[in-house]
C-alpha positions in Angstrom: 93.2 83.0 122.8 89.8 81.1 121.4 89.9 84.9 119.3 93.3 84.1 117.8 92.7 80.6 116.9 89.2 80.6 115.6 90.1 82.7 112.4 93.3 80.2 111.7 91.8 77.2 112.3 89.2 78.3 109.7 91.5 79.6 106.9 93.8 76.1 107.5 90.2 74.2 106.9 89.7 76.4 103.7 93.5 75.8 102.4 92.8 72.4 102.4 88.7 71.8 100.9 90.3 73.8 98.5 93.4 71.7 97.7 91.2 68.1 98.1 89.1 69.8 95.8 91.9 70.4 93.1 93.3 67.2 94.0 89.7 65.5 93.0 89.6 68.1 89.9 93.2 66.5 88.6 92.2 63.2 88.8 88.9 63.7 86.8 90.8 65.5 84.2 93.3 62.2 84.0 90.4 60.0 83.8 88.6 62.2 81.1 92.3 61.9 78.7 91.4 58.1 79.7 88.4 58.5 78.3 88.0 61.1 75.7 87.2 59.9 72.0 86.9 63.7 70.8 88.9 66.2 71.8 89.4 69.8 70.0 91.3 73.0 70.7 89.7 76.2 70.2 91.5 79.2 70.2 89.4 82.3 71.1 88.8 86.0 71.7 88.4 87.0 75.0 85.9 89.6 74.5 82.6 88.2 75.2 80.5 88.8 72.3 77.2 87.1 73.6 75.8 85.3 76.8 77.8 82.4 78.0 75.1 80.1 76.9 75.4 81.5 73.6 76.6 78.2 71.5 77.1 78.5 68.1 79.2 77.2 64.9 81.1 81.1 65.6 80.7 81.3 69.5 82.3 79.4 72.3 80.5 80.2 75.7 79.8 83.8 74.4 83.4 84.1 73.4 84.1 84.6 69.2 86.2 81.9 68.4 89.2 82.2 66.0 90.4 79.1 64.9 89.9 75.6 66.2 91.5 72.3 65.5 90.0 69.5 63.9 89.7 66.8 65.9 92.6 65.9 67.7 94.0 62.4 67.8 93.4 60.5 70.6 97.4 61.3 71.9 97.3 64.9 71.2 93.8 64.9 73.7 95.5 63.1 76.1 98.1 65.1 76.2 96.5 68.1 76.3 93.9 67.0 79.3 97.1 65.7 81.3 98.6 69.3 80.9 95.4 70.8 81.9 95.5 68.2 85.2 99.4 68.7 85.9 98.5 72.3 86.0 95.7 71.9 88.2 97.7 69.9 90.3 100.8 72.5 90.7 98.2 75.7 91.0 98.8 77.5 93.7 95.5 78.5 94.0 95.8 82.0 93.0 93.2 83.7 90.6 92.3 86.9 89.6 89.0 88.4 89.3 89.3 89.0 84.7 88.0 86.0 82.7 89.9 86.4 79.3 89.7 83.2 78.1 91.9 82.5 75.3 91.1 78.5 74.8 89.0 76.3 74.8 88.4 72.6 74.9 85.1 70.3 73.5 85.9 67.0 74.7 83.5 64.0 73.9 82.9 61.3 76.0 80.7 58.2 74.7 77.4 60.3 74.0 78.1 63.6 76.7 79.9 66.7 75.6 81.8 68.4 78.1 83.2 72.5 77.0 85.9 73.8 79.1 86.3 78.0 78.8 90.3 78.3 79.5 91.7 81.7 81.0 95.6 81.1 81.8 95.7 84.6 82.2 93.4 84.7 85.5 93.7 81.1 86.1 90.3 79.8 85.9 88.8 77.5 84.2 84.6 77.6 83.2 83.2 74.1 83.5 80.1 73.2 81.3 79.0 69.2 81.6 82.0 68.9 83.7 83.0 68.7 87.9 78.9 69.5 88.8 80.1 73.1 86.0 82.3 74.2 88.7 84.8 76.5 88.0 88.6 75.2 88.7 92.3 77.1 88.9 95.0 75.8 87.0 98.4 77.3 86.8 99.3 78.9 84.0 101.8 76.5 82.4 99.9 74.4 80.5 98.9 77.9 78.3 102.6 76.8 76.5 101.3 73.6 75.3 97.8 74.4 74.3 99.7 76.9 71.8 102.4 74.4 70.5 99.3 72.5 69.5 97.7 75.4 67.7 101.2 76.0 65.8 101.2 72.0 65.0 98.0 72.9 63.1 99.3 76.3 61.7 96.8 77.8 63.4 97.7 81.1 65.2 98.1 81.6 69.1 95.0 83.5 70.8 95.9 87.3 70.7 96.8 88.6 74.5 95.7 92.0 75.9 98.6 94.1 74.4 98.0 92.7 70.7 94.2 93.5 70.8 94.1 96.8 72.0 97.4 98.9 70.9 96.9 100.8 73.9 97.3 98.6 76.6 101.1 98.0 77.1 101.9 94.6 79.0 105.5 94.1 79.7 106.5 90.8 78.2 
């Protein structure tokens, strides 16, 4: 019996760190829209072109990026950390083991910069000056919204795997 119940008992304790954990994540993420005085969209290609400390006018993290926003006003930040934290909140905790990350997010608090590395498509998210840089799983719904906000700015939505590469065929 104590061979049976060990191996739940474990898995129930590591369902919920990791939902606290999320939980704590979310709330940070409301606090930073609270907070933010800069925040700007990036959209990017998800072929890492350099190390992810590789920080440049051109490169994100080591990923190229494409277009970016000019700084956002203060609603269009808040709105787009709260999507980020609903979509924390409603993960399921599921993730896949690519990082393609197709956004990005410089947010500027006071005198600290914080850089989020976005991957809707795996569901994780890269932290750098942000939760101790721990990486955190969103869903993948707030993806729709950072791209509205691109197409406010007539800027164009990061390319997915199919429109790279020719020959990879994702059904849609």
């Amino acid at each position: 019996m104590k061979t049976i119940l060990l191996p739940v008992i474990s898995g129930l304790c590591a369902m919920l760190t990791g939902c606290s954990e999320q939980y704590f994540v979310a709330k940070d993420l409301e606090r930073l829209a609270e907070e933010a005085h800069e925040v700007t969209l990036f959209s990017l290609n998800p072929r890492s072109v350099a190390g992810t400390s590789t920080n440049t006018e051109s490169i994100f993290h080591g990923y190229e990026i494409l277009e970016r926003t000019p700084t956002l006003s203060s609603e269009e930040g808040h709105e787009l950390l709260s999507a980020l934290a609903d979509g924390v909140k409603n993960s399921d905790g599921m993730t896949a083991m690519c990082f393609n990350p197709r956004h990005a997010l410089r947010i500027k608090v006071q005198k600290k910069t914080i850089d989020l590395t976005i991957c809707f498509e795996c569901r994780k998210v890269y932290a750098h000056g942000f939760n101790d840089d721990r990486t955190f799983y969103p869903s993948p719904a707030p993806r729709y919204f950072f791209n509205d906000v691109l197409a406010r700015y007539d800027l164009s939505k990061p390319l997915n795997e199919a429109e790279q590469d020719p020959a990879v065929k994702i059904d849609q």
